[in-house]
Residue frames relative to the residue before (quaternion, step in Angstrom):
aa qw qx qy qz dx dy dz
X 1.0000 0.0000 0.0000 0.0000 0.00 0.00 0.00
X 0.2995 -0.7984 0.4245 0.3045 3.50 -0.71 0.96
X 0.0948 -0.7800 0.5880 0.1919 3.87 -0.56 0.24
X 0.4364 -0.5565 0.6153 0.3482 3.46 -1.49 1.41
X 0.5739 -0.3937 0.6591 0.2851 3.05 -2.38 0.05
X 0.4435 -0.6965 0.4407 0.3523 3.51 -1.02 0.79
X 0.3704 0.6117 -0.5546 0.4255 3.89 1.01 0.61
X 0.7357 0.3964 -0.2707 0.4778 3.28 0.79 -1.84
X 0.5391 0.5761 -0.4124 0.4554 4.10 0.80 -1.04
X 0.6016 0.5829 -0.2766 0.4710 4.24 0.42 -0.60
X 0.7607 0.4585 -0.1620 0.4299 2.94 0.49 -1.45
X 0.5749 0.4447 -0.3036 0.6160 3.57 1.24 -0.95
X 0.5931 0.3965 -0.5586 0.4231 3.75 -0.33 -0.65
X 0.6781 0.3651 -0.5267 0.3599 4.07 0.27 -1.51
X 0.7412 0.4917 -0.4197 0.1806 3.02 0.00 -1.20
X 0.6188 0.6206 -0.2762 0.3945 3.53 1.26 -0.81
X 0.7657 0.3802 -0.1745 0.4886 3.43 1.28 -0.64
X 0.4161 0.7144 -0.4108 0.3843 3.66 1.73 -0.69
X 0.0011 -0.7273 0.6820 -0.0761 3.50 -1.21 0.84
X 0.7005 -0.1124 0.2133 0.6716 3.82 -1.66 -0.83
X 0.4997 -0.6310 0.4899 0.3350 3.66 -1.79 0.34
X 0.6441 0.4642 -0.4574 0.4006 3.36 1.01 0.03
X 0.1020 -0.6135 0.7792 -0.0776 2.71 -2.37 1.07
X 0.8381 -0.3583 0.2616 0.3173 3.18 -1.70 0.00
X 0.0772 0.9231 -0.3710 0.0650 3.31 0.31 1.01
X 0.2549 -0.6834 0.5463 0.4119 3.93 -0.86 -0.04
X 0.0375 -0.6714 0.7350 0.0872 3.10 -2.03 0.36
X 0.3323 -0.6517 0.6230 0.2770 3.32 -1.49 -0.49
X 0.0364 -0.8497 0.5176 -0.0934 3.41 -0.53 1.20
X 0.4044 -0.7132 0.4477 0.3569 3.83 -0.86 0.41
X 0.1103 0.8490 -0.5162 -0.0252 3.66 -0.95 0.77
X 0.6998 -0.0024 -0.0675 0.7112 3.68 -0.19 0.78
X 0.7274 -0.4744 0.3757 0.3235 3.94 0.42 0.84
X 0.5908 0.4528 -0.3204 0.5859 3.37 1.51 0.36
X 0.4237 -0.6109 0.5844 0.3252 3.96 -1.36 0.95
X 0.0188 0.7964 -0.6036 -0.0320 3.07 -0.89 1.19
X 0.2082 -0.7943 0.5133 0.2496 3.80 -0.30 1.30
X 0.4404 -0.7791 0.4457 0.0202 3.06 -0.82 1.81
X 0.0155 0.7711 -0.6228 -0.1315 4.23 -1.21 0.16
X 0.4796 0.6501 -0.5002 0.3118 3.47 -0.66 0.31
X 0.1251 -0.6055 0.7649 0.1805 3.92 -1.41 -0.60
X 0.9375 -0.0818 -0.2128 0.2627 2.48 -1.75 1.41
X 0.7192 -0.3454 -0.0586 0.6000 3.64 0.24 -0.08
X 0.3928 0.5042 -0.6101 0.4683 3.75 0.74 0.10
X 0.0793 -0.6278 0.7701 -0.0807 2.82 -1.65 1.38
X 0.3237 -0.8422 0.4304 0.0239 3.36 0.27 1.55
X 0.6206 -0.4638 0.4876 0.4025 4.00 -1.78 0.37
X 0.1711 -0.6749 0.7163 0.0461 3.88 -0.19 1.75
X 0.5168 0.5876 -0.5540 0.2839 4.02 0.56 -0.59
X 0.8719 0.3965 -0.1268 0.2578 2.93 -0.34 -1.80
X 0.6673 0.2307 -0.3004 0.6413 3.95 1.56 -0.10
X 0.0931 0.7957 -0.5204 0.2956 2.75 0.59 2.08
X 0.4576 0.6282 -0.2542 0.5756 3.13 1.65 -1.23
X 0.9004 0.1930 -0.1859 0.3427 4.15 0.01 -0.56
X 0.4651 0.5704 -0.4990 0.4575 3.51 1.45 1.16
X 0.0344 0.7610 -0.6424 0.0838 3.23 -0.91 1.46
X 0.7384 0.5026 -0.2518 0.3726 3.46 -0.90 -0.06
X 0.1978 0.8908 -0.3903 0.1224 3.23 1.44 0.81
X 0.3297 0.8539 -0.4002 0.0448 3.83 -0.12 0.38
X 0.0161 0.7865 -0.6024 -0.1349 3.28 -1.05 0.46
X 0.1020 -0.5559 0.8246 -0.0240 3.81 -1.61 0.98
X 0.7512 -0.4777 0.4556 -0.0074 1.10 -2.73 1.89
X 0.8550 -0.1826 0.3147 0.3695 3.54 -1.21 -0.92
X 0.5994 0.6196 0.0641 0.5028 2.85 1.32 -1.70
X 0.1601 -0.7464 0.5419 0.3515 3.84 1.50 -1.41
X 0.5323 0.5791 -0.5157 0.3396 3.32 0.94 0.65
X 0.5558 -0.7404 0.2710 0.2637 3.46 -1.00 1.56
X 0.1014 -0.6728 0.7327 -0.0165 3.71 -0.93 0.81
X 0.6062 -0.5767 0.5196 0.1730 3.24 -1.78 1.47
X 0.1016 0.7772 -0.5875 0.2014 2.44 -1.54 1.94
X 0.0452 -0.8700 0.4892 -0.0415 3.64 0.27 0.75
X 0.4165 -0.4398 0.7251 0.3276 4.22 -1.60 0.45
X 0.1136 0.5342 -0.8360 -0.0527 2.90 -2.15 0.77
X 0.5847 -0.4647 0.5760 0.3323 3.87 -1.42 0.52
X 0.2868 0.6698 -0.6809 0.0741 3.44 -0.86 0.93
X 0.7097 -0.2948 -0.1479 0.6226 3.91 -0.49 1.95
X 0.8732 -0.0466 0.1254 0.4686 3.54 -0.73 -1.17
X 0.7706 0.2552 -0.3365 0.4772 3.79 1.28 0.33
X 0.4977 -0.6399 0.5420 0.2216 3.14 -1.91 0.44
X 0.1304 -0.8401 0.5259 0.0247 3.56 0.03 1.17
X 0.2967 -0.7214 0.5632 0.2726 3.57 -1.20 0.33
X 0.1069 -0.7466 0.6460 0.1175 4.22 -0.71 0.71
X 0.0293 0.7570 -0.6517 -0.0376 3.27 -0.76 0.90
X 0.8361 -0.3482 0.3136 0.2852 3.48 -1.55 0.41
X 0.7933 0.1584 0.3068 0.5014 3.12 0.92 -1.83
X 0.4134 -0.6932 0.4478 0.3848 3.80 -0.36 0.83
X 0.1531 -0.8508 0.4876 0.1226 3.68 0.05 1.15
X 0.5732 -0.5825 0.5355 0.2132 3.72 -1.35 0.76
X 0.7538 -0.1940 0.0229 0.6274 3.85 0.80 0.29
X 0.1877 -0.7366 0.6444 0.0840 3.04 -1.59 0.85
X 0.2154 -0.8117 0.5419 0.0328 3.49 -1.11 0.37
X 0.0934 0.6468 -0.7567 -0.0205 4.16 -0.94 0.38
X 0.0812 -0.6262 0.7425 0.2236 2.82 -2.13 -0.38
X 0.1182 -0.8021 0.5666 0.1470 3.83 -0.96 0.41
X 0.2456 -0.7286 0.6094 0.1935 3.25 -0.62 0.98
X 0.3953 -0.6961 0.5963 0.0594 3.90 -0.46 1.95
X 0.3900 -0.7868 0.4200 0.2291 3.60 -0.08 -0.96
X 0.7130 -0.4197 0.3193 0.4620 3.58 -0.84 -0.56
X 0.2329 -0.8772 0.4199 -0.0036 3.31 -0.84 1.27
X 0.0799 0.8514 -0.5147 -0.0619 3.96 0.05 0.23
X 0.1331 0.7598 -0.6345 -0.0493 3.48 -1.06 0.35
X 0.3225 -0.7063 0.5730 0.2625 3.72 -1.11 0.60
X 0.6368 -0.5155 0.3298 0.4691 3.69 -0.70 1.21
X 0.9205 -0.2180 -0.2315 0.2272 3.32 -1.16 1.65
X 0.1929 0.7240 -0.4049 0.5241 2.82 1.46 1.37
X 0.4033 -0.7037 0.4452 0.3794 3.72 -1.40 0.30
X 0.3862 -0.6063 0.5527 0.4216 3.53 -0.64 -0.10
X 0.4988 -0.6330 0.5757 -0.1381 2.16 -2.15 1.20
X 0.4235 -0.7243 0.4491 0.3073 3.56 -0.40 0.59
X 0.5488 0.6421 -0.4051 0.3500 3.51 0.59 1.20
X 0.5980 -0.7043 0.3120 0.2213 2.98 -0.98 0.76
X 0.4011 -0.6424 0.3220 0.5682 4.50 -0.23 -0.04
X 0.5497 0.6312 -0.3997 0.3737 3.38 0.78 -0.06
X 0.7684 0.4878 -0.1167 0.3975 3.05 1.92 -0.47
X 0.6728 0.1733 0.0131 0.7191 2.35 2.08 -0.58
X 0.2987 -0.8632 0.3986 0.0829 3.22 0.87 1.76
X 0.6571 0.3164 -0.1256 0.6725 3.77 0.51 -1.17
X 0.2613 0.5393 -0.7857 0.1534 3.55 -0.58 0.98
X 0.3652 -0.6271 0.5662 0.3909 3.02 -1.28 -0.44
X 0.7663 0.0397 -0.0927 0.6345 3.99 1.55 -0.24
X 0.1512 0.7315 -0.6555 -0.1111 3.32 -1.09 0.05
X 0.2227 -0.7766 0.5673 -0.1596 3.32 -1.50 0.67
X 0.1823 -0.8743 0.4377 0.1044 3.29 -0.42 1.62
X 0.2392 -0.8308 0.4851 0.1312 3.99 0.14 1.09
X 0.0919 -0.6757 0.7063 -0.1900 3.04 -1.36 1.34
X 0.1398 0.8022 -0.5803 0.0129 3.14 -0.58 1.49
X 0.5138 -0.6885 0.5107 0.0322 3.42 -1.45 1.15
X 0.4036 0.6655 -0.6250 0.0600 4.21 -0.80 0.09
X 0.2932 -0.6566 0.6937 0.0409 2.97 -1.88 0.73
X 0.1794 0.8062 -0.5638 -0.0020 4.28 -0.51 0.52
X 0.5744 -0.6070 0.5145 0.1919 2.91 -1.49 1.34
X 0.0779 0.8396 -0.5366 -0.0330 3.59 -0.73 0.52
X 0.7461 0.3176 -0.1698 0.5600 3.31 1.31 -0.19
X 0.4810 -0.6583 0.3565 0.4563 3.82 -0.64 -0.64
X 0.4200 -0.7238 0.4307 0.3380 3.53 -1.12 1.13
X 0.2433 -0.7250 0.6349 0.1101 3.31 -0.92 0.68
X 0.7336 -0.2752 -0.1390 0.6056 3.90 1.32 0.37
X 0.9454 -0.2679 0.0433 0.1804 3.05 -1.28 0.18
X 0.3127 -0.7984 0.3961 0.3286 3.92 0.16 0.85
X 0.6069 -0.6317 0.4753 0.0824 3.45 -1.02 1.09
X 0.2798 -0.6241 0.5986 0.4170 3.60 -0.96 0.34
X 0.4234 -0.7284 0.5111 0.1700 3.96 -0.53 1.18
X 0.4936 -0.6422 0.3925 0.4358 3.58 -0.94 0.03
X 0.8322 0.1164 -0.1873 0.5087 3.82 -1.23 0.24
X 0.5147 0.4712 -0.6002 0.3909 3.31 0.97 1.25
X 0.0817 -0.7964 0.5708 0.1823 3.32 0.07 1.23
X 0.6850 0.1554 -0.3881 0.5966 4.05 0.34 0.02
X 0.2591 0.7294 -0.6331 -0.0049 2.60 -1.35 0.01
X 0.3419 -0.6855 0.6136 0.1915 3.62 -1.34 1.14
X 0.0659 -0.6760 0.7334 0.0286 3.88 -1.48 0.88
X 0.5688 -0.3087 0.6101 0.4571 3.67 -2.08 0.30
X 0.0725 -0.4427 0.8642 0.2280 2.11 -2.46 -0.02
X 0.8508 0.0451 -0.2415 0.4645 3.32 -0.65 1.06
X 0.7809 -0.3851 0.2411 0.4287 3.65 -1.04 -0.27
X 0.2972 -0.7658 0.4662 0.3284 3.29 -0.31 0.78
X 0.5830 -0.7295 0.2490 0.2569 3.69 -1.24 1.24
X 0.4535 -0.6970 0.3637 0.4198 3.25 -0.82 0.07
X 0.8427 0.3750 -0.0451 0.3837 3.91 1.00 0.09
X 0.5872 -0.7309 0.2189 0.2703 3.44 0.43 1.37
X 0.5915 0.4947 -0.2689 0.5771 3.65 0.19 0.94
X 0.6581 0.5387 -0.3028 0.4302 3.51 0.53 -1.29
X 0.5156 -0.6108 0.5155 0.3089 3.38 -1.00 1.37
X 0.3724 0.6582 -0.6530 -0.0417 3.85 -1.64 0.27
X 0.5719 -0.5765 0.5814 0.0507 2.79 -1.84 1.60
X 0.0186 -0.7861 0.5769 -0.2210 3.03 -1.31 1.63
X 0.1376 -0.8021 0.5665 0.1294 3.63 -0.35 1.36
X 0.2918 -0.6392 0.6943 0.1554 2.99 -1.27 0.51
X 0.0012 -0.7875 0.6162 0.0071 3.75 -1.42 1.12
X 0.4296 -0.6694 0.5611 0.2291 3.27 -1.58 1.24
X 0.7603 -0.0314 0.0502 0.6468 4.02 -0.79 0.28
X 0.8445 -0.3295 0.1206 0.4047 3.71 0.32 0.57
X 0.7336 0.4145 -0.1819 0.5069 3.42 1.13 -0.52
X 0.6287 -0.5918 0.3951 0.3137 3.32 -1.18 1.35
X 0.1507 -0.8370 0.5179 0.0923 4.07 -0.94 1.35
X 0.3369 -0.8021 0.4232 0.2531 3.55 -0.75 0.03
X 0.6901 0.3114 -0.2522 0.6026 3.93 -0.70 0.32
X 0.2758 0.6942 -0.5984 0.2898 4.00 0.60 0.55
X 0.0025 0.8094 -0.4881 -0.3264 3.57 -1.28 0.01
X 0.3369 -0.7363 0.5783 0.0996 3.38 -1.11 0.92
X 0.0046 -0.6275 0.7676 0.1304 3.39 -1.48 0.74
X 0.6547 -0.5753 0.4750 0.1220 3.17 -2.02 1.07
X 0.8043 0.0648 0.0027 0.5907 3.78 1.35 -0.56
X 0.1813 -0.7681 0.5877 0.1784 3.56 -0.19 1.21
X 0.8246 0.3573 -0.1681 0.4050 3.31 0.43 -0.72
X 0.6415 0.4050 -0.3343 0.5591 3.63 0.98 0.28
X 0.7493 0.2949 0.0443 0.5913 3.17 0.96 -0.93
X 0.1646 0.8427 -0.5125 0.0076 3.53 0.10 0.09
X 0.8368 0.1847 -0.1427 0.4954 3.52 1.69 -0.67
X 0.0518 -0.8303 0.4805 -0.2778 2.94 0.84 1.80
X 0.5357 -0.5745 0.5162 0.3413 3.50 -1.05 0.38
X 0.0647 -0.8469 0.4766 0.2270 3.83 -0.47 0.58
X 0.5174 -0.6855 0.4663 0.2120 3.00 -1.29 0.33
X 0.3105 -0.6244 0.6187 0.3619 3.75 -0.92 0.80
X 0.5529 -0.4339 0.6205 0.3478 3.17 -2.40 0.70
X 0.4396 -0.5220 0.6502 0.3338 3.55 -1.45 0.24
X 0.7348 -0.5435 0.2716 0.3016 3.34 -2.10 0.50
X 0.5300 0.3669 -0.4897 0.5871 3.80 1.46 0.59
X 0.8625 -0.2686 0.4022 0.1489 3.23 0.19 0.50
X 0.7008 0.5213 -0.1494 0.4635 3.67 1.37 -0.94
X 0.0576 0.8077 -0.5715 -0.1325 3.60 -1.48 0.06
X 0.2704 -0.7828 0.4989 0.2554 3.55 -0.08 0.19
X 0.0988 0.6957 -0.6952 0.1513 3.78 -1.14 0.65
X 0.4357 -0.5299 0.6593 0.3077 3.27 -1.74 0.91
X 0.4945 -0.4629 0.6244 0.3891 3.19 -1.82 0.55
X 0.4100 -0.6434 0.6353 0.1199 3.14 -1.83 0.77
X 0.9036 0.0680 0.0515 0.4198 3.25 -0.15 -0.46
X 0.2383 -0.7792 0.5622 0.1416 3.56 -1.16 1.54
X 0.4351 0.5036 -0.4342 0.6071 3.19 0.06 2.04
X 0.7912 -0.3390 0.2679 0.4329 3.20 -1.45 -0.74
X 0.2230 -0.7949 0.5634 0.0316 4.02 -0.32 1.39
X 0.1424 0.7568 -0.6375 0.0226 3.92 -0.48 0.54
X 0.4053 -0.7656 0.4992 -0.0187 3.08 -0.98 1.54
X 0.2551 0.8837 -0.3875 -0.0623 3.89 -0.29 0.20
X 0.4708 -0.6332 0.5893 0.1732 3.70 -1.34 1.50
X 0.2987 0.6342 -0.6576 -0.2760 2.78 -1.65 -0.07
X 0.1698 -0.6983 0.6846 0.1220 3.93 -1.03 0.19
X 0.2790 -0.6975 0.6593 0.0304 3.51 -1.45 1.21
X 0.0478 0.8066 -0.5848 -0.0723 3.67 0.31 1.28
X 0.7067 -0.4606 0.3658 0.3932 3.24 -1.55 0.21
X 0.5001 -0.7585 0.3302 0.2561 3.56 -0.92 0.58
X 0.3730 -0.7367 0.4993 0.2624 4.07 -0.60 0.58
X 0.6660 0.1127 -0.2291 0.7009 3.96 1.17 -0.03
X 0.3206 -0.6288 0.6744 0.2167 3.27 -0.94 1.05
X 0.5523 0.6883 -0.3291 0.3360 3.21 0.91 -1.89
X 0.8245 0.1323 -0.1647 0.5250 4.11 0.55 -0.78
X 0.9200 0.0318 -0.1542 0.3590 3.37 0.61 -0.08
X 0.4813 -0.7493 0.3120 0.3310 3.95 -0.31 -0.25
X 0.7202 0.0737 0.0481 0.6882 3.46 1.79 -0.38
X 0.6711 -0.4738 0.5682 -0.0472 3.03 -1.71 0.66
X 0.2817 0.7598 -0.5773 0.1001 3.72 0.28 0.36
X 0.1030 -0.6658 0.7385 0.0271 3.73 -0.80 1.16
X 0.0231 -0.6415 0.7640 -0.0647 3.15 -1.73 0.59
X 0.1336 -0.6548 0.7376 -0.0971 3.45 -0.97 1.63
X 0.0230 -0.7053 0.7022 0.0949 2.93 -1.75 0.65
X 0.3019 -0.7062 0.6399 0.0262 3.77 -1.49 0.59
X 0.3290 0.7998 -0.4855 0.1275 3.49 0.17 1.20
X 0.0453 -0.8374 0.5146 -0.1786 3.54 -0.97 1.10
X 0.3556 -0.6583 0.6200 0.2362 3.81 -0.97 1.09
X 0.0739 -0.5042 0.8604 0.0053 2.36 -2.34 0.77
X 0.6676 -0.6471 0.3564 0.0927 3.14 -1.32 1.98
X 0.2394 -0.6608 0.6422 0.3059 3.65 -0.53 0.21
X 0.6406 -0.5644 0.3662 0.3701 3.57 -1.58 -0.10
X 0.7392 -0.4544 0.2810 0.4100 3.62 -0.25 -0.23
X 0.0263 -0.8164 0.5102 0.2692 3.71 -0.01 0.61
């Protein structure tokens, strides 16, 4: 009987489970004139309270990307972000957790140790980054954004207009990533792989609020609890309406 290596055995499970690239993802959206840091996909706008406990990496920067105080406070059913200073990009990261599921079944918030006879499990890590001001030069790979999607060039001023976006792994530009063009309008879109710098082009979708989403399936650091790595980055930014 032939038996796969457990590189090649992985690889079959993604591929066996791999679907649209969206998933549950964070952003940072505007509600009642407050930054509210948002979970969910597509319109489900999910309980940001309660997976309070696994948002870390709060930041916000200036013009410059230089960091200015910013902190979450509970305000009714969202988790907003108050910073000092209208800040030029904001950033979070939530650490989601361990996932199990038994072949067509949902998953479960358990580990394989916990759930010996999954059929996958996966440790989720989720990643966003939001324009809030204008870029006056280029966005950085930021710290403890280990994915993470940036422009290339100025973002446009009108809904349609092609822009090009790399997407980087621990800072450096990756290839064969997928990207959908509209979490929230579109959430089960065919995605698109980054090219070998790293890049993808897409029209902007939407004159308003645009949320962009990676994902990348890295190789796993405890087999013993899980089988992959799922990062998810997001890239979200306004475009103005016209004057009323």
């Amino acid at each position: 009987m032939r038996r796969f290596k457990p590189i090649a055995l992985a690889a079959l499970v993604s591929a066996l489970i791999s679907g649209p690239a969206g998933a549950h993802a964070i952003w940072y959206a505007e509600h009642a004139r407050q930054l509210a840091l948002i979970y969910g996909v597509g319109a489900d706008d999910l309980d940001s309270v309660k997976r309070l406990p696994g948002f870390e990496g709060i930041a916000a920067y200036d013009a410059n990307y230089q960091p200015i105080e910013a902190k979450l406070r509970v305000a009714g059913p969202l988790v907003v972000l108050d910073t000092e200073q209208r800040p030029t990009l904001v950033a979070a990261v939530l650490q989601n957790g361990i996932w199990s599921r038994m072949k067509g079944e949902e998953f479960e918030k358990k580990t394989r140790e916990e759930m010996p006879n999954a059929f996958y499990s996966e440790k989720t890590i989720k990643y966003t980054v939001g324009v809030r001001g204008p870029l006056e030069k280029p966005i950085p790979a930021l710290p403890g954004q280990v994915l993470q999607i940036v422009p290339v060039g100025p973002i446009p001023e009108k809904l349609g207009t092609p822009m090009t976006y790399r997407v980087l792994y621990k800072g450096k530009p990756i290839a064969g990533v997928s990207v959908i063009n509209d979490l929230v309008n579109d959430p089960d879109a065919t995605p698109v792989k980054t090219a070998a710098d790293g890049t993808v082009t897409l029209p902007v979708r939407n004159q308003g609020l645009n949320v962009i989403e990676a994902v990348y399936k890295a190789p796993t650091d405890d087999p013993k609890k899980y089988d992959e790595i799922e990062l998810g980055a997001t890239l979200s930014f306004l475009l103005q309406h016209a004057p009323e």
